[in-house]
GUNURO-893106 format. One record per residue (C-alpha): chain; x, y, z. Coordinates in Angstrom, 1 decimal. Layout:
BEGIN
['A', [X, Y, Z]]
...
This chain:
BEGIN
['A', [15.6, 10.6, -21.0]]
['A', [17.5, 10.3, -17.7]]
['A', [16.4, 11.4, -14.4]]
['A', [18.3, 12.2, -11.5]]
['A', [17.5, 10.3, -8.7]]
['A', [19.2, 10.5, -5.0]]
['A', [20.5, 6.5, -4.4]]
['A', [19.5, 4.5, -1.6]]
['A', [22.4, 5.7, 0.8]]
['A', [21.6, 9.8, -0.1]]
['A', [18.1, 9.2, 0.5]]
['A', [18.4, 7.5, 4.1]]
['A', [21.1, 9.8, 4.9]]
['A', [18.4, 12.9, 4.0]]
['A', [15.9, 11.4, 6.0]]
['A', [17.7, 11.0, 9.3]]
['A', [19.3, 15.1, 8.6]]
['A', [15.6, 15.6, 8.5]]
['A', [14.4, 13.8, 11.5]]
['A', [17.5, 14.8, 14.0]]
['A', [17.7, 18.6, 13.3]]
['A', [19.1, 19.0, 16.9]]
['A', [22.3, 17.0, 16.1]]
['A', [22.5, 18.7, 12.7]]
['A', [22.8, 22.2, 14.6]]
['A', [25.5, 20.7, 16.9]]
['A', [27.9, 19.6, 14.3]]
['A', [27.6, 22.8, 12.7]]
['A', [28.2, 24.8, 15.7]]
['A', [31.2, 22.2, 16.5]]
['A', [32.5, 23.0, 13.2]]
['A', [31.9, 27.1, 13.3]]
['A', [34.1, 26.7, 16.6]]
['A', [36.8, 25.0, 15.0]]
['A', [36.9, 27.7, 12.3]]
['A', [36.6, 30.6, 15.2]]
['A', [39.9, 28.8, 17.4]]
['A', [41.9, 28.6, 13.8]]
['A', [41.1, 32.1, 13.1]]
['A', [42.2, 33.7, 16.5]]
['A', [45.5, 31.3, 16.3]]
['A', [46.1, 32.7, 12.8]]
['A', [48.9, 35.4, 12.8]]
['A', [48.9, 38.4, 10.4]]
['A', [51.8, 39.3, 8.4]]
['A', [52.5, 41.9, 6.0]]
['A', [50.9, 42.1, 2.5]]
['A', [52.5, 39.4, 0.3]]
['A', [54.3, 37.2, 3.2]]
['A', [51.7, 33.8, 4.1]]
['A', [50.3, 33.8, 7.7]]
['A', [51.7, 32.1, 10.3]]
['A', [49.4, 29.6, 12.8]]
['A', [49.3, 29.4, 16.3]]
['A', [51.9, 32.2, 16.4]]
['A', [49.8, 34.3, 18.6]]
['A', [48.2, 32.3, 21.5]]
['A', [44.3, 33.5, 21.8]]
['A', [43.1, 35.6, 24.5]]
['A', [40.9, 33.6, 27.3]]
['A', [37.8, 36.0, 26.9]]
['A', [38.1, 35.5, 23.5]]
['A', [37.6, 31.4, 23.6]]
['A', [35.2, 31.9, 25.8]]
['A', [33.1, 33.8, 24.3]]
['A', [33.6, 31.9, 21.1]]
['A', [32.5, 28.8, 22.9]]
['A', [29.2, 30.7, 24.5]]
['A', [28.1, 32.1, 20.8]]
['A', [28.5, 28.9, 18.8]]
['A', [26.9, 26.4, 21.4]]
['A', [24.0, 29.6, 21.5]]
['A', [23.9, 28.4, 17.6]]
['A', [22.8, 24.3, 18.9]]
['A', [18.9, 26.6, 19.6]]
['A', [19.2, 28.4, 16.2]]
['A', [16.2, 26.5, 14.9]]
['A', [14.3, 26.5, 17.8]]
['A', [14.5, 30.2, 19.0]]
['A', [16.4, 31.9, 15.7]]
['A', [15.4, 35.7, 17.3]]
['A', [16.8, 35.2, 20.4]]
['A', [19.7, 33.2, 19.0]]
['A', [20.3, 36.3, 17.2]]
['A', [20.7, 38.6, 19.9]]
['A', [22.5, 36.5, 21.5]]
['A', [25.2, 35.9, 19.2]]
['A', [25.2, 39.5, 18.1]]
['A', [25.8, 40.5, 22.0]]
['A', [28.4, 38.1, 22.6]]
['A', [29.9, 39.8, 18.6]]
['A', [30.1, 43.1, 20.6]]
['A', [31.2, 42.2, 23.4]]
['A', [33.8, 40.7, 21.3]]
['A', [34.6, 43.9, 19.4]]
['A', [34.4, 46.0, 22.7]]
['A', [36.7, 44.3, 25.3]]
['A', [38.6, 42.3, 22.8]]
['A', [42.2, 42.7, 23.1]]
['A', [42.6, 45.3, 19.5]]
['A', [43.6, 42.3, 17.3]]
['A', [42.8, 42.7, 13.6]]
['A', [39.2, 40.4, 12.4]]
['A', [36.6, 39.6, 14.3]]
['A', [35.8, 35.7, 13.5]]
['A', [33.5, 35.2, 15.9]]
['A', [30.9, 37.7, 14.0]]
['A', [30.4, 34.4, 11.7]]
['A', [28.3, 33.2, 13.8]]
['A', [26.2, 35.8, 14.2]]
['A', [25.6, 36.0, 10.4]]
['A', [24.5, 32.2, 10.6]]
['A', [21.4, 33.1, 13.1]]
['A', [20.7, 36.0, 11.1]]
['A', [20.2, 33.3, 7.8]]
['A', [18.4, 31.2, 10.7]]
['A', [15.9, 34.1, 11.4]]
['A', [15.9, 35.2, 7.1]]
['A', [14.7, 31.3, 6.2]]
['A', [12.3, 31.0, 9.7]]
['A', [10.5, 34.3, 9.9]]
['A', [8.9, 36.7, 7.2]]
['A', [10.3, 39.6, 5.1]]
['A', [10.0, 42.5, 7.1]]
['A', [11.4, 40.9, 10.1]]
['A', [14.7, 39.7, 8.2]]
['A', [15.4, 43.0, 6.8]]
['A', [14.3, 44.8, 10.3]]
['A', [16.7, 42.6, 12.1]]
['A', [19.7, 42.5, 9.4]]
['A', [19.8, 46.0, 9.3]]
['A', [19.9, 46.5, 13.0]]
['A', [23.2, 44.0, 13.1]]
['A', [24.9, 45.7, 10.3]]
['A', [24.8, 48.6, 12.0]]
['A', [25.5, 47.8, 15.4]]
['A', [28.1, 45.3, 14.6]]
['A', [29.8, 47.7, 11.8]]
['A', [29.5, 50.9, 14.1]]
['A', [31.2, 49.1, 17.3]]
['A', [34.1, 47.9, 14.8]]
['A', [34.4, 51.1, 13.6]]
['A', [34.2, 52.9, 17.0]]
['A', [36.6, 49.5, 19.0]]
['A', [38.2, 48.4, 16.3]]
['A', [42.2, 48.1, 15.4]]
['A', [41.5, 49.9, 11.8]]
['A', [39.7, 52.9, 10.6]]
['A', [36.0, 53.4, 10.4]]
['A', [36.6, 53.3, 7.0]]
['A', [39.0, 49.7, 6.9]]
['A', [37.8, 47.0, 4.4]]
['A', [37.1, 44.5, 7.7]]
['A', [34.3, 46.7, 8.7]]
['A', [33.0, 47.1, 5.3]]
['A', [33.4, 42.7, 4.8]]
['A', [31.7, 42.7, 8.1]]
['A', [28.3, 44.5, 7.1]]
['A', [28.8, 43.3, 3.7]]
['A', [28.7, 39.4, 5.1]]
['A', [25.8, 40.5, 7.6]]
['A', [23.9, 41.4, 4.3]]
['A', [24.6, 38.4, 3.0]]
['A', [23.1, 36.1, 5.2]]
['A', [20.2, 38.2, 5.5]]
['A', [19.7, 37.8, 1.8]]
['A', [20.8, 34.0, 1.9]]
['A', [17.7, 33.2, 4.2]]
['A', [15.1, 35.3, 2.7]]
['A', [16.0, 33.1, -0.2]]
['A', [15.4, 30.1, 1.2]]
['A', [12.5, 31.0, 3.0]]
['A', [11.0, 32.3, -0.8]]
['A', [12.3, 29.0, -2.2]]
['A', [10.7, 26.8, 0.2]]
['A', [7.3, 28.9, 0.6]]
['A', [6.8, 28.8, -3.3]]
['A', [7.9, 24.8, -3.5]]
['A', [4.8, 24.1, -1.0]]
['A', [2.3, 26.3, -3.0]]
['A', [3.5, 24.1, -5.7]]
['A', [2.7, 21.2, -4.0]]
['A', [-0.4, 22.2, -2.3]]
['A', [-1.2, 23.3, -6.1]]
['A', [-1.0, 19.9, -7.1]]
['A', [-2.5, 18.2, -4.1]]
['A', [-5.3, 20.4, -4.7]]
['A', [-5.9, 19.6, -8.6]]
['A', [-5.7, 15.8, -7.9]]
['A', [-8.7, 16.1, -4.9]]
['A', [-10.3, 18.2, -7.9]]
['A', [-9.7, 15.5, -10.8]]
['A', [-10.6, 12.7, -8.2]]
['A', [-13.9, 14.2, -7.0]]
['A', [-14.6, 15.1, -10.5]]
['A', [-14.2, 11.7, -11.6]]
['A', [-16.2, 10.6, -8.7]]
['A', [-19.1, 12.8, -9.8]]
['A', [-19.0, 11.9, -13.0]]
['A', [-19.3, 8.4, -12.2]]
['A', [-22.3, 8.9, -10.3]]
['A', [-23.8, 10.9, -13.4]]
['A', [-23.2, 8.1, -15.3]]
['A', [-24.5, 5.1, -13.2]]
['A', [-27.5, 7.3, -12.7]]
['A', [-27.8, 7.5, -16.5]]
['A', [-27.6, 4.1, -17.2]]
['A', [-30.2, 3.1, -14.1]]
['A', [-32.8, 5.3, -15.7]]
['A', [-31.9, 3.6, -19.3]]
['A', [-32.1, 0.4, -17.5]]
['A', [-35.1, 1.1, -15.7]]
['A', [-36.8, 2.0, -18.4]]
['A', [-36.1, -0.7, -20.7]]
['A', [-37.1, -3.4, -18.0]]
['A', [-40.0, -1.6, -17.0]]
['A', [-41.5, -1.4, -20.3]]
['A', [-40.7, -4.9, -21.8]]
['A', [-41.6, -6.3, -18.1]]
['A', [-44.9, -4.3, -18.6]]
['A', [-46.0, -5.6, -21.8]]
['A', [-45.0, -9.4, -21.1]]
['A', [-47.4, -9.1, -17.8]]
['A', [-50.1, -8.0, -19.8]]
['A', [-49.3, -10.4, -22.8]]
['A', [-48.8, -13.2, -20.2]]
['A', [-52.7, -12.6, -19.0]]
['A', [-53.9, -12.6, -21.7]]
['A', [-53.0, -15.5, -23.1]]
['A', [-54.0, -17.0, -19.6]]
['A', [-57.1, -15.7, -19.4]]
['A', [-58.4, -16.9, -23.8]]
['A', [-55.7, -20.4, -22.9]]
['A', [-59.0, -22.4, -23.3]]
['A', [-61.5, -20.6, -25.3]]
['A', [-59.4, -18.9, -27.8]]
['A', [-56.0, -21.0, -28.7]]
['A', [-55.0, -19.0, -31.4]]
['A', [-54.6, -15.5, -29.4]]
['A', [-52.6, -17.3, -26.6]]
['A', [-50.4, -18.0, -29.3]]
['A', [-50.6, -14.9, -30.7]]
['A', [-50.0, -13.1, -27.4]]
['A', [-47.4, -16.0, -26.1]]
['A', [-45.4, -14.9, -29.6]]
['A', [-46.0, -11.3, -28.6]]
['A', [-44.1, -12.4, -24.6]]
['A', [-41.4, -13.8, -26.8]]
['A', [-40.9, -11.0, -28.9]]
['A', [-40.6, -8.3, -25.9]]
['A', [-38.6, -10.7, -24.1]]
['A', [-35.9, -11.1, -26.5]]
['A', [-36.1, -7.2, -27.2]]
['A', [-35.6, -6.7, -23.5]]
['A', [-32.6, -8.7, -23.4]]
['A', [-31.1, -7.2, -26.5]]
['A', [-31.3, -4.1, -24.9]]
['A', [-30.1, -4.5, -21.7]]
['A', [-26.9, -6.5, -23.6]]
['A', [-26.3, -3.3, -25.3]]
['A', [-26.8, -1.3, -22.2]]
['A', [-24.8, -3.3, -20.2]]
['A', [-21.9, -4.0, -22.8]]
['A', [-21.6, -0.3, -22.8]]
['A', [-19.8, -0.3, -19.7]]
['A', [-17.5, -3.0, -21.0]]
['A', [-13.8, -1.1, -22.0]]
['A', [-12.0, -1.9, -24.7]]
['A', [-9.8, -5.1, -24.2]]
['A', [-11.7, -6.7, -21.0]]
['A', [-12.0, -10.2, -21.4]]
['A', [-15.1, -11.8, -22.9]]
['A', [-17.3, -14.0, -20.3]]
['A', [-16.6, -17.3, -19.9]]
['A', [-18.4, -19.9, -22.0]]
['A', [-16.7, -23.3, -20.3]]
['A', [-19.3, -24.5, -17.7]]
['A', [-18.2, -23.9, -14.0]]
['A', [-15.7, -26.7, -12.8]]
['A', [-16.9, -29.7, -10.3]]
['A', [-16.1, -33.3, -9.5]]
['A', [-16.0, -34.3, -12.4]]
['A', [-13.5, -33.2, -13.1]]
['A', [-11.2, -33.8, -10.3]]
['A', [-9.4, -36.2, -11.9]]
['A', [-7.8, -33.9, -14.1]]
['A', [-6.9, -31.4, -11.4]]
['A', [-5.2, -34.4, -9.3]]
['A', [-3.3, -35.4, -12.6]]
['A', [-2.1, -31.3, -12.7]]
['A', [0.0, -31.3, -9.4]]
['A', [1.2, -35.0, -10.3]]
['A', [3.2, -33.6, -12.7]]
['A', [4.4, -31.4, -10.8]]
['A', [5.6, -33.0, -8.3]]
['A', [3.0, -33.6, -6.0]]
['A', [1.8, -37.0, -5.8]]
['A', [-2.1, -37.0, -4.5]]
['A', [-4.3, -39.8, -3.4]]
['A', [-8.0, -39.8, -3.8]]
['A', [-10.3, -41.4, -1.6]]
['A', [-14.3, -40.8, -2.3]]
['A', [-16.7, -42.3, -0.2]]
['A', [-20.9, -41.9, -0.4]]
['A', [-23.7, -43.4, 1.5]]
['A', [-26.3, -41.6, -0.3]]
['A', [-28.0, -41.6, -3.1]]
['A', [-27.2, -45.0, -4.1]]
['A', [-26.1, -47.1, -1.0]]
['A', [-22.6, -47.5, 0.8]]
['A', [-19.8, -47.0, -2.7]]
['A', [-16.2, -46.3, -2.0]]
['A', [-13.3, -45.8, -4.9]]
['A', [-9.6, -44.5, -4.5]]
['A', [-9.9, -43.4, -8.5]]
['A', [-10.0, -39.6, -8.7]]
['A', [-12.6, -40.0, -11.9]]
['A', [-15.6, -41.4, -9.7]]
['A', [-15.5, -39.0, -7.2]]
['A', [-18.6, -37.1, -9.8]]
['A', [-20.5, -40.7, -9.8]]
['A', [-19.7, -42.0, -5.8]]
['A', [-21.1, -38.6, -4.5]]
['A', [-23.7, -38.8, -7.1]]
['A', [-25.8, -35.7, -8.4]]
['A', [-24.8, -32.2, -6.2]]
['A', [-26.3, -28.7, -6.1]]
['A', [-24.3, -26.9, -8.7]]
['A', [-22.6, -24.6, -6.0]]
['A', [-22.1, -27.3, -3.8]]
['A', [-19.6, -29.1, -6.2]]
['A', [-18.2, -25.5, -7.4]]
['A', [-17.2, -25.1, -3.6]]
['A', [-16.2, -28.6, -3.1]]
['A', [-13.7, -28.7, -6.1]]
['A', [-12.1, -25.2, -5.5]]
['A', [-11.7, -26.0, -1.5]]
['A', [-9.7, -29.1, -3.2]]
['A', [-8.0, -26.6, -5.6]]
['A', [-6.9, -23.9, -3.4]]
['A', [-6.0, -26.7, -0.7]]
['A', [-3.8, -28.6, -3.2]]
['A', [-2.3, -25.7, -4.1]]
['A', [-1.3, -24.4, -0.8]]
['A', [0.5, -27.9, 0.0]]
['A', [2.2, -27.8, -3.3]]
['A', [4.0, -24.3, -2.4]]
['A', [4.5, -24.4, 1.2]]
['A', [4.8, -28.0, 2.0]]
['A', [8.2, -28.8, 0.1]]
['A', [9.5, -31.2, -2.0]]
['A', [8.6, -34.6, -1.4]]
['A', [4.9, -34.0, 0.4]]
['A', [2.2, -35.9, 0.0]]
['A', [-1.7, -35.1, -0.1]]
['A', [-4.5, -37.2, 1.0]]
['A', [-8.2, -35.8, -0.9]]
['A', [-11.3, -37.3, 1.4]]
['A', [-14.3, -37.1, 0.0]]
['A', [-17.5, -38.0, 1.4]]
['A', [-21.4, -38.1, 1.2]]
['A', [-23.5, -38.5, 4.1]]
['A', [-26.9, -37.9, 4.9]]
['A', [-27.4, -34.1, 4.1]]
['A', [-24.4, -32.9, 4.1]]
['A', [-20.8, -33.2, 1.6]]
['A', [-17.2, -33.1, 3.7]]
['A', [-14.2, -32.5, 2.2]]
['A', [-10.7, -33.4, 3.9]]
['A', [-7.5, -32.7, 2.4]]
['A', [-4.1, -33.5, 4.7]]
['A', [-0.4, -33.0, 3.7]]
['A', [2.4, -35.0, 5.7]]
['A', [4.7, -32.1, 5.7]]
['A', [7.8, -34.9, 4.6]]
['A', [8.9, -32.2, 2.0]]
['A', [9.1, -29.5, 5.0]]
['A', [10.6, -32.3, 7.4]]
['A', [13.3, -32.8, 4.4]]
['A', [14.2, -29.4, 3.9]]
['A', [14.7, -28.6, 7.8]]
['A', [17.1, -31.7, 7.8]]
['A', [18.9, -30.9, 4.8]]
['A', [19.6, -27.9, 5.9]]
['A', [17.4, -26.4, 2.7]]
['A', [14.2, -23.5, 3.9]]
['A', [12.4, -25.2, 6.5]]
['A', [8.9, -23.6, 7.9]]
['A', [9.6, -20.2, 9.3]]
['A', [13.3, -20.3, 8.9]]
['A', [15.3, -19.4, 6.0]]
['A', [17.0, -20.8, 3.2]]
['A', [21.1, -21.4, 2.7]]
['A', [20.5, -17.9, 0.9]]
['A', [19.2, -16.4, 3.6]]
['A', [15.9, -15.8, 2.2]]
['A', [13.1, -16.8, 4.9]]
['A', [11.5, -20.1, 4.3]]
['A', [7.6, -20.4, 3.8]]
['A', [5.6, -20.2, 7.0]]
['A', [3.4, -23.3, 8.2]]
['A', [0.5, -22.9, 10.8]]
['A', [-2.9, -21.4, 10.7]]
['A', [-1.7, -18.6, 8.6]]
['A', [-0.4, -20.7, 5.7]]
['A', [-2.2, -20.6, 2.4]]
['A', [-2.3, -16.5, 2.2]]
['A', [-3.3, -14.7, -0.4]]
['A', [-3.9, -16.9, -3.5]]
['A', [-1.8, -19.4, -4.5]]
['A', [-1.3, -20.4, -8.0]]
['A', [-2.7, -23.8, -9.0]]
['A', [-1.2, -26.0, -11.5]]
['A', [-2.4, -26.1, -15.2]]
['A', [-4.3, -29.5, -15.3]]
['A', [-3.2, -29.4, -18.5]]
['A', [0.7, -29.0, -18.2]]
['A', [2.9, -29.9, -15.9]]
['A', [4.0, -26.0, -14.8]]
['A', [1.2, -24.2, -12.4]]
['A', [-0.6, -21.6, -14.1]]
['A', [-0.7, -18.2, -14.5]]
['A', [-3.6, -17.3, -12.2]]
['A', [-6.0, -19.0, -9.4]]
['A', [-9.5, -20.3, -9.3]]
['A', [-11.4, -16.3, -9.7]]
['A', [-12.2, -15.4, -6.4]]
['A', [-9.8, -17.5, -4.1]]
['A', [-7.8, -15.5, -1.6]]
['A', [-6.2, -18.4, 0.5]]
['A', [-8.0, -19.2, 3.5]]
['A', [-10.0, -16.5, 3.4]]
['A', [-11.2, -17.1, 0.3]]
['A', [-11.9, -20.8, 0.8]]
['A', [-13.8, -19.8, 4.2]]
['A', [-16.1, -17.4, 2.6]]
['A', [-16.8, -19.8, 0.0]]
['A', [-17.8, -22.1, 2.7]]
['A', [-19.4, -19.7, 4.5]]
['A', [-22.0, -18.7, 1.8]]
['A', [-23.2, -22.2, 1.6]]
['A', [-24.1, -21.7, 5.5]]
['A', [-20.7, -24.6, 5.4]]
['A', [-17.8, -24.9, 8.1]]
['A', [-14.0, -24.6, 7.4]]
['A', [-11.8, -25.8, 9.7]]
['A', [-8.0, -25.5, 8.9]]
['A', [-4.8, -26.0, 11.0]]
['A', [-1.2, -28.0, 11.1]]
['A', [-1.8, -31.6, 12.0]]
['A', [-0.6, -33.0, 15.5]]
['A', [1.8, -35.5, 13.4]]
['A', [3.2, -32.9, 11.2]]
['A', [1.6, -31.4, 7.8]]
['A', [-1.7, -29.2, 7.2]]
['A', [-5.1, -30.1, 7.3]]
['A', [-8.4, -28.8, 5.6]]
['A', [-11.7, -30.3, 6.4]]
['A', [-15.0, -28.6, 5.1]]
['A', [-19.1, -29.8, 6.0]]
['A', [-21.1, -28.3, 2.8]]
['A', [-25.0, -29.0, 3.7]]
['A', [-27.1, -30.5, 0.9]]
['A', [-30.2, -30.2, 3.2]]
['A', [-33.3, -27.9, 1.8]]
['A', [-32.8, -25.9, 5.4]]
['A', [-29.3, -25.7, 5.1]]
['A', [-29.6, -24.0, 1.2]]
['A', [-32.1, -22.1, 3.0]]
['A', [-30.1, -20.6, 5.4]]
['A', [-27.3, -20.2, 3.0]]
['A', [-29.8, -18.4, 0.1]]
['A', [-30.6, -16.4, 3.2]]
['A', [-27.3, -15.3, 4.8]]
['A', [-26.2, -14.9, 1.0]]
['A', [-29.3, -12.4, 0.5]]
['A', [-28.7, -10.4, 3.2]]
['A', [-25.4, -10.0, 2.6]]
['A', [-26.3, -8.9, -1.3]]
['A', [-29.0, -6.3, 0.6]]
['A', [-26.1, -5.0, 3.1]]
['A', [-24.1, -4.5, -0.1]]
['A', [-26.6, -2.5, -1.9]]
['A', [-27.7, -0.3, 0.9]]
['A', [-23.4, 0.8, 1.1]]
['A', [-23.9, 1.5, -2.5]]
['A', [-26.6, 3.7, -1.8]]
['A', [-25.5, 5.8, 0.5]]
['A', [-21.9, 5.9, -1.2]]
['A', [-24.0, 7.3, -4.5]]
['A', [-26.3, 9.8, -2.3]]
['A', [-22.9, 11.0, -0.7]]
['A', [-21.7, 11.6, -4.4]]
């Protein structure tokens, strides 16, 4: 099926007829003069012999009113009625002093306000006013006019008069029922979107009851199973067991169910949870071999003074073993900083960069450093290639350095292969994303272009109990700012 479509240059050109009506309405009138002057130049010869131009010279009155009734026409859209009457006086005026000559051009544009006032006003008011030109126009060319009352030019004048009257009432009909259309549809979308939204609601509430429900009663029964088998532990072994059995039992029930609750709101083709455990340190020598193969040569320097003493390697596969054992969101954090830095150098760096990967342990806390030397940009620039900010010899703009760099989410190389992957690290937005990540550690992220040339990323991750204190805190009352949105969202529903 084809569809017809206006092209780019139709479309722009619509737009600016739209937004300069005033200039529009000049041309025209420009035009309408052209046509008058032509006319009243045009000399009439008998039937069957062509007409003659510029054989008769026009009359000054007549020019001048032909001037004063089309630049009246500039206003049409602004004030059509009085645009009207203006043209129609200056039509009479025509018809009453004029100097006899046969046609009366400049009656065209009267019949353009009267389509002004048929497509701008109502009904009634179109008809009201066409009929009151047709009849004052056709009676003062009847009563002034060269011909008889009963000549064809009368009878073209009212019939054109008519004609525009029509013409506008058209348009106005046209464009009154296109809106109700699209008001129509406007209005059925807000329906089917607050209808959605209510039926969301319905079902969320539905499944909190089930879920309620289920967790209240299994959580019930294990509380009372639990005491039990506290309170006969000593005395009676065999019903702890029993009732220990019985915890198990509604435990694994309870979980069954709220798998089957909850997998109801799973659709059809959304991908299964990950079963791969989360991604650390130890594996960072595999994500440093990634973005060597593509290009991006890395160096790995890991350095610890805790837990076991002063250790320092440059080999990327005892960076897990130097830092020793971390909380299991400290070295998430720590590798995707490394991740979503790595991958920010290996787009908007250049060819040619290197990166530098710090690692180190101190006494409470974890930092992370990773520096570019921003040789690939410095290439590019003097090759003439996209440099930072500029643009490429295609024109295109080159990538941007500074503290903006790194937006939304860059995709990191497949440690695997030697072509980046399809997708980022799941939740990374750039340096945004790396600073909240930081952030809900109770960490500090600190990011801007080195003084030498290149980027830099330096993160402090606490390992301190106070410091996971204050981040389990910040992170829980974040989590209890969420849910209160939520509920007032649902009680607006």
């Amino acid at each position: 099926m084809t569809t017809l479509a206006a092209g780019p240059g139709l479309a722009r050109s619509q737009r600016w007829l739209r937004s300069h009506p005033l200039a529009v309405d000049a041309v025209l009138a420009g035009v309408l003069l052209v046509l008058v002057l032509v006319s009243l130049a045009v000399g009439h010869k008998p039937y069957g012999q062509p007409p003659r131009f510029w054989e008769r010279t026009p009359e000054p009155s007549s020019v001048v009113i032909a001037v004063l009734a089309c630049s009246a026409l500039i206003l049409r859209r602004r004030m059509p009625a009085r645009v009207l009457v203006c043209t129609g006086a200056l039509t009479l005026l025509e018809l009453v002093t004029g100097p006899g000559q046969e046609g009366t051009p400049v009656a065209l544009t009267a019949a353009v306000a009267l389509y002004t006032v048929g497509s701008r006003t109502d009904r009634s008011t179109t008809w009201r006013a066409g009929a009151v030109a047709v009849i004052a126009l056709t009676t003062a060319a009847a009563l002034f006019g060269p011909r008889p009352w009963y000549g064809q030019q009368n009878l073209a004048l009212s019939a054109w008069m008519g004609m525009a009257a029509a013409a506008g009432d058209a348009v106005r009909s046209r464009r009154a029922f296109v809106d109700a259309i699209r008001e129509r549809a406007e209005r059925a979308e807000r329906t089917r979107e607050e209808e959605a939204r209510r039926r969301v609601a319905e079902e969320r509430m539905r499944i909190a009851r089930e879920l309620h429900d289920v967790v209240a009663h299994h959580i019930a029964l294990v509380n009372v199973q639990a005491g039990v088998a506290a309170h006969v532990m000593d005395n009676r072994p065999d019903q702890a067991k029993e009732a220990l059995a019985h915890v198990r039992e509604a435990s694994r029930s309870a979980l069954n169910e709220l798998r089957t609750t909850v997998g109801l709101l799973r659709q059809y083709g959304d991908p299964e949870a990950p079963t791969e455990p989360a991604p650390g340190l130890g594996v960072l020598d595999q994500l440093v071999g990634g973005f060597a193969r593509t290009g991006l040569p890395v160096e790995v320097e890991v350095s610890s003074t805790e837990p076991r003493g002063p250790w320092f390697s440059r080999r990327a596969e005892q960076a897990a073993a130097v830092t020793g054992e971390l909380p299991a969101a400290v070295d998430l954090t720590a590798y995707r900083v490394v991740q979503e830095a790595l991958t920010n150098t290996h787009k908007h760096a250049g060819k040619g960069a290197a990166a530098l990967v710090r690692i180190a342990r101190g006494a409470g806390v974890l930092e992370v450093s990773v520096l570019d030397d921003g040789a690939g940009a410095a290439a590019a620039a003097a090759s003439g290639a996209a440099a930072p900010g500029g643009t490429d010899p295609g024109g295109r703009p080159g990538p941007q350095r500074g503290p903006h760099r790194g937006a939304p989410h860059g995709d990191p190389p497949d440690p695997e292969g030697g072509e980046p992957a399809a997708s980022g690290p799941p939740g990374g937005h750039g340096l945004l994303g790396m600073r909240e990540r930081v952030a809900a550690l109770g960490g500090v992220c600190e990011t801007g272009p080195r003084r030498g040339g290149g980027f830099r990323v330096h993160v402090r991750l606490p390992l301190t109990a106070d410091g996971m204190a204050a981040a389990d805190a910040a992170a829980k009352a974040s989590a209890d700012a969420a849910c209160r949105v939520a509920r007032r969202r649902e009680g607006a529903l």
